[in-house]
N, C-alpha and C positions, 0 to 999 in steps of 0.2 A: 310849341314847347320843344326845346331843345334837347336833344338826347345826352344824356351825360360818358364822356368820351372812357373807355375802359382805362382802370388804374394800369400804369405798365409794371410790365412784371419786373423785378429786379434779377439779377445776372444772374450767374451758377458762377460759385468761388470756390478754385483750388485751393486747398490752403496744404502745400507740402513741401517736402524736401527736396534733397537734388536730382532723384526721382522721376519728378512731376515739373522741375527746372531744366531739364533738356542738359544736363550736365554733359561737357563736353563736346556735343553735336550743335548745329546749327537749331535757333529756338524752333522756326518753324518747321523743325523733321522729329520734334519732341511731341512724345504721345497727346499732351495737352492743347499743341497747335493743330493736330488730325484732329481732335474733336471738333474744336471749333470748327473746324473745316466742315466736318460733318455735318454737326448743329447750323449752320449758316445754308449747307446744303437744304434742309428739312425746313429751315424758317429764315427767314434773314437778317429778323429781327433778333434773333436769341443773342442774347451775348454770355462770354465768358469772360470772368477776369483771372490769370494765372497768377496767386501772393506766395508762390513757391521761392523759398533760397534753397540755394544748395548748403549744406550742414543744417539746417533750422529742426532745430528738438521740441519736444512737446511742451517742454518749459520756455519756450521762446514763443509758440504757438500760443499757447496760454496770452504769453502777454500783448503780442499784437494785433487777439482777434478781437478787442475791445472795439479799437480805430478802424479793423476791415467790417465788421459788421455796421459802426455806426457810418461810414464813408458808404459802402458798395450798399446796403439792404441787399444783401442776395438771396433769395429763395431755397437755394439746394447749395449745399456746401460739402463737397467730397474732401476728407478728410485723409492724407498720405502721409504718415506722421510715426514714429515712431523706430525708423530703422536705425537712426544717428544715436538713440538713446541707448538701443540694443548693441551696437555695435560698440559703446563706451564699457558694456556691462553694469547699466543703471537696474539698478532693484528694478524686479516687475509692478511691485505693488505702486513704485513713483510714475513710472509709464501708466497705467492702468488711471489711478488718481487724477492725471494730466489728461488723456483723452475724455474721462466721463466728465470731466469740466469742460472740456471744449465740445462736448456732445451735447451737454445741457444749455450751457450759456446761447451756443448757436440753435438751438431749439427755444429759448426764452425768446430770441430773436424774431422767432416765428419765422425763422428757416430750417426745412427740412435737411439731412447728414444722411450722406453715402461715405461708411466707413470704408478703406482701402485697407488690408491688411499688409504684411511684408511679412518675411521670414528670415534670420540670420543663415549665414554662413555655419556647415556641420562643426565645424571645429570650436564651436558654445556652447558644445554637447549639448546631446538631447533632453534635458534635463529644464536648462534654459528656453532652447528654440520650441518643448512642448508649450512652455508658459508661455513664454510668448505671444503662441498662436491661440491658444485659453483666453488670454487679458481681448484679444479684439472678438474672438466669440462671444466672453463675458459682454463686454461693453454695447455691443450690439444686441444682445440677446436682451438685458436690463432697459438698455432704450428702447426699445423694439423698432431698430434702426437696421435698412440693408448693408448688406457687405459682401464685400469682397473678399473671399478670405488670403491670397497672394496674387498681389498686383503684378507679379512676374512671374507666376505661373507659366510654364514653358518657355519660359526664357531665361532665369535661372538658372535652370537644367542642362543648356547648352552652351559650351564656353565661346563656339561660332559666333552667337549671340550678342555677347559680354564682352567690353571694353577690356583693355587691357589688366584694369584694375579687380576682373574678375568680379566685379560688384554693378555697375550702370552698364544698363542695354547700350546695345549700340544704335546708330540711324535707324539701321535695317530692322531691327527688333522693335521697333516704336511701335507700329502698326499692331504687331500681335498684343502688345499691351493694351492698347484700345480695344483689342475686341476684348480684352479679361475683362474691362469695365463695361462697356458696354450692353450687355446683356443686365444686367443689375441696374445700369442707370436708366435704358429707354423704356422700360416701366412707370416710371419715376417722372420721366418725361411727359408720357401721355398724360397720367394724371392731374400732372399741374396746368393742361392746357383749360 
């Protein structure tokens, strides 16, 4: 009798904005090509697929993750989403709305969500950049979904860092953004083996 060969796993899918698209830099020095790297390091098999545009909002996420989920079947879906919407000055309650739909639908899916948080720029006043960071505690907190709470944590901070437009890391900065995921996603990792 023949042993029945393991289902394969299906991929880990970015699904974010210019962010998690290597804006400006070459793709492969963008935080999402070091993971792979990484991932490929640890297994060879693992794969990742990057569905990041630069400018893509939650209401475009929304509508694309129908055809990424029924295409890829991906397992773990890290969600980077929401800085384009923040930076238009969209209601929080619309931001918020948008991601606990792309939290739930990608969990119908029977794939696991690693939310990525972002933070605006001070001059949205505090008022805004509080809620901000609330809507992805909320959403995380109600799925009981991990998170990240700023994907640019320490890099932000440094305008060294940051591309001329004061908002995307630079090459150099790629690296430190992997380690702010990292720690929350190799958890995550082990588990699924």
């Amino acid at each position: 009798m023949a042993l029945a060969a393991p289902a394969p796993r299906g991929p880990l899918l970015v699904l974010g904005d210019s962010l998690s698209a290597a804006y400006r830099i070459a793709p492969e020095q963008g935080w999402v090509a070091l993971l792979q790297r990484r991932l490929h390091e640890r297994d060879a098999t693992e794969l990742l697929v990057n569905a990041s545009i630069s400018g893509e909002t939650t209401a475009g996420a929304v509508a694309r993750l129908p055809t990424l989920l029924a295409e890829q079947r991906p397992r773990l879906v890290l969600l980077e989403l929401g800085a384009n919407d923040a930076l238009r000055g969209l209601p929080l309650e619309e931001i918020r709305a948008n991601l606990r739909r792309l939290v739930r639908d990608t969990r119908a899916a029977g794939a696991q969500v690693l939310l990525l948080g972002i933070e605006i720029p001070v001059n949205y006043g505090p008022q805004y950049r509080d809620g901000l960071r609330a809507v992805y505690r909320d959403v995380a907190a109600e799925f009981n979904v991990p998170l990240v709470p700023f994907l640019l944590e320490g890099v932000a901070q440094d305008e060294r860092l940051l591309q001329e437009d004061g908002l995307h890391p630079r090459a150099e900065a790629q690296a430190r953004v992997l380690d702010n995921v990292w720690p929350v996603l190799a958890p995550l990792l082990a588990r699924r083996r």
